[in-house]
C-alpha positions in Angstrom: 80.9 49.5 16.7 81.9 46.1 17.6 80.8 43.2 15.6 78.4 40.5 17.2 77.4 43.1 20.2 73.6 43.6 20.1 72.6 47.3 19.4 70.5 48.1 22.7 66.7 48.4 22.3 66.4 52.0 22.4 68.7 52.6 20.3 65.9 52.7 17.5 64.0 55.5 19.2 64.4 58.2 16.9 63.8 56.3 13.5 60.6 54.8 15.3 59.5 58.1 15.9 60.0 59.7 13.0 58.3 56.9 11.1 54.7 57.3 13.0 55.5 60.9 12.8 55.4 60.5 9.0 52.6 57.8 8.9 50.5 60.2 10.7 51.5 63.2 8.7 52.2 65.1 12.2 55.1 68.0 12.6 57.2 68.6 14.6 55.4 71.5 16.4 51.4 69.8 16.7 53.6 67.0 18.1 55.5 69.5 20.7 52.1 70.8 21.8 49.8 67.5 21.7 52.7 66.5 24.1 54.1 69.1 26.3 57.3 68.5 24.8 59.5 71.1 23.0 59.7 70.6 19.5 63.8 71.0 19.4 63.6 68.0 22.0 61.5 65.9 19.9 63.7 66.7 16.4 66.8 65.6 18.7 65.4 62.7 19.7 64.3 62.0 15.8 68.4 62.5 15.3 69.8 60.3 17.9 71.1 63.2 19.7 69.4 63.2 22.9 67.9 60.2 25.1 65.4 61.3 26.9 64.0 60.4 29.4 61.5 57.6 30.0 58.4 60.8 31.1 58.8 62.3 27.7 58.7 59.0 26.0 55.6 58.5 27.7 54.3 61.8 26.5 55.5 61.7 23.0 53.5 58.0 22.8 50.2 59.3 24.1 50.2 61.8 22.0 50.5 59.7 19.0 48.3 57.3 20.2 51.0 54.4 20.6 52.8 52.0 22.9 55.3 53.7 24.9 57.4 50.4 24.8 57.3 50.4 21.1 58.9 53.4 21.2 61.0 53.5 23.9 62.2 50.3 23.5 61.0 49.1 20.0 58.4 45.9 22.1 54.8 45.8 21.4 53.9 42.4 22.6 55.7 40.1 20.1 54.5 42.5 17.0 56.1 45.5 15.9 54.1 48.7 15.2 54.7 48.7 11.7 53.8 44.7 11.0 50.6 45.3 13.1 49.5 48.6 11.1 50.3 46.5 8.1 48.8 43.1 9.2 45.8 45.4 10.1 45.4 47.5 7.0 45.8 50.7 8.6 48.2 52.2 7.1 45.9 55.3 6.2 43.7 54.5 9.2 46.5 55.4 12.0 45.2 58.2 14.2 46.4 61.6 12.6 45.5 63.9 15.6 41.5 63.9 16.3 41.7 62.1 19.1 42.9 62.5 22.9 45.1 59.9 24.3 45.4 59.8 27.9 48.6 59.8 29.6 48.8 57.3 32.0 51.4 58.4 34.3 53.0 54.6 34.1 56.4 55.5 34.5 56.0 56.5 38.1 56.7 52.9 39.7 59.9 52.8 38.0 61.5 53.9 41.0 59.8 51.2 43.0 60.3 48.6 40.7 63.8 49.2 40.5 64.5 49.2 44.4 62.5 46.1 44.9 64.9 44.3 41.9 67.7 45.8 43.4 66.9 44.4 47.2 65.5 40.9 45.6 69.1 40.4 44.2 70.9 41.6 47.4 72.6 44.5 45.7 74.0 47.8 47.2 73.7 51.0 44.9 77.2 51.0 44.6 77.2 47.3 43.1 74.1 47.7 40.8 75.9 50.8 39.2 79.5 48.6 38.8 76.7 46.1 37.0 74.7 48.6 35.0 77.2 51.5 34.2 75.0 53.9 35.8 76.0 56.1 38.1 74.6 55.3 41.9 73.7 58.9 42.7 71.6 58.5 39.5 70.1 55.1 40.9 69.7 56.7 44.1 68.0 59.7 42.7 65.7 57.1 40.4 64.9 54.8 43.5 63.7 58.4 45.9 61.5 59.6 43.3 63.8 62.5 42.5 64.8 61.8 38.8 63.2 60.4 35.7 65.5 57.7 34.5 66.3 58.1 30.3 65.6 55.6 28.5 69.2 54.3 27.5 70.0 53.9 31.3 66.8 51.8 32.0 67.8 49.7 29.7 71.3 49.2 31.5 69.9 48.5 34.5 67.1 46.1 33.4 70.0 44.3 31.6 71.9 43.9 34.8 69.0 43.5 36.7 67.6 40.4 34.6 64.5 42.9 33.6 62.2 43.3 30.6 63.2 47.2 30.1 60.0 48.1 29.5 59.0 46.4 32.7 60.9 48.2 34.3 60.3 51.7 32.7 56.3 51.1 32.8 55.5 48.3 34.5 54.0 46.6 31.1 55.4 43.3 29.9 57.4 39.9 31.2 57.5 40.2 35.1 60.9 39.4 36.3 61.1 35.6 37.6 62.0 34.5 41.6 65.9 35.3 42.4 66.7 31.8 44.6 69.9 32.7 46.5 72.3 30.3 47.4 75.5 31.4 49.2 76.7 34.2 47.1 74.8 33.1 43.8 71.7 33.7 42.3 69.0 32.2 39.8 66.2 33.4 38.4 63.8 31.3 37.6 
């Protein structure tokens, strides 16, 4: 790894989800059916072996009855899951399964959000993926509706996109500031 290069936000992920996994004394198959998500997926996720995408994230956070930008991107607010259940008191208070948690479906504006970013700055596909590092057939796909963006390439583009990744990913968070072009230039502000 190279020293002074910040470690992205997701990069956390698996350790995040292992620890309210723990907290809530939840395996790894209740987890896989609370969520619709196969239990080999989650316990690669837990490893750092697989991103997935920002869908199962969503899933996987309803089902345990927290933030899908805490987990996806380690952002509650300005207070980290652990500090609030602390703060809070609940460490043997956190949900342990009784309860249904909705799932919201806020994913599905990323596409949106990401084309109307993209236009705002003047961008082609082919520019934002020289920016981001992702592919443009992925961005295209993201921006038609056709794929579900993973988490560690939301994060690239809401980087090169001056973005709040979970903004981007769910719509929750700091809204992105006015691009003022001026010649070839922009500023947000």
């Amino acid at each position: 790894m190279v020293r002074g290069v910040k470690n992205p936000l997701w990069f956390e992920l698996g350790s995040r989800l292992s620890q309210v996994r723990e907290i809530q004394a939840i395996t790894l198959l209740d987890l896989g059916v609370r969520s619709c998500v196969a239990r080999n997926t989650i316990a690669n996720i837990e490893r750092g072996k697989a991103q997935p995408s920002i869908d199962t994230v969503e899933r996987i956070a309803a089902a345990l009855g927290i933030s899908a930008c805490w987990l996806a991107f380690g952002v509650d607010g300005k207070e980290r899951f652990q500090a609030r259940i602390r703060r809070l008191g609940l460490k043997d208070k956190v949900p342990r399964g009784s309860e249904q948690f909705a799932f919201e479906g806020l994913h599905a504006g990323c596409h949106e959000r990401l084309r109307a970013r993209r236009e705002v700055y003047g961008l082609s596909l082919r520019e934002l993926a020289e920016r981001s590092g992702v592919s443009h057939q992925t961005i295209r796909n993201v921006e038609k509706g056709i794929q579900v963006p993973r988490v560690d390439s939301v994060h690239r583009l809401a980087v090169s996109l001056d973005l709040a990744p979970c903004w981007l990913a769910y719509g929750i968070g700091r809204k992105p500031g006015r691009v003022l072009r001026d010649n070839d230039s922009a500023a947000v502000i």
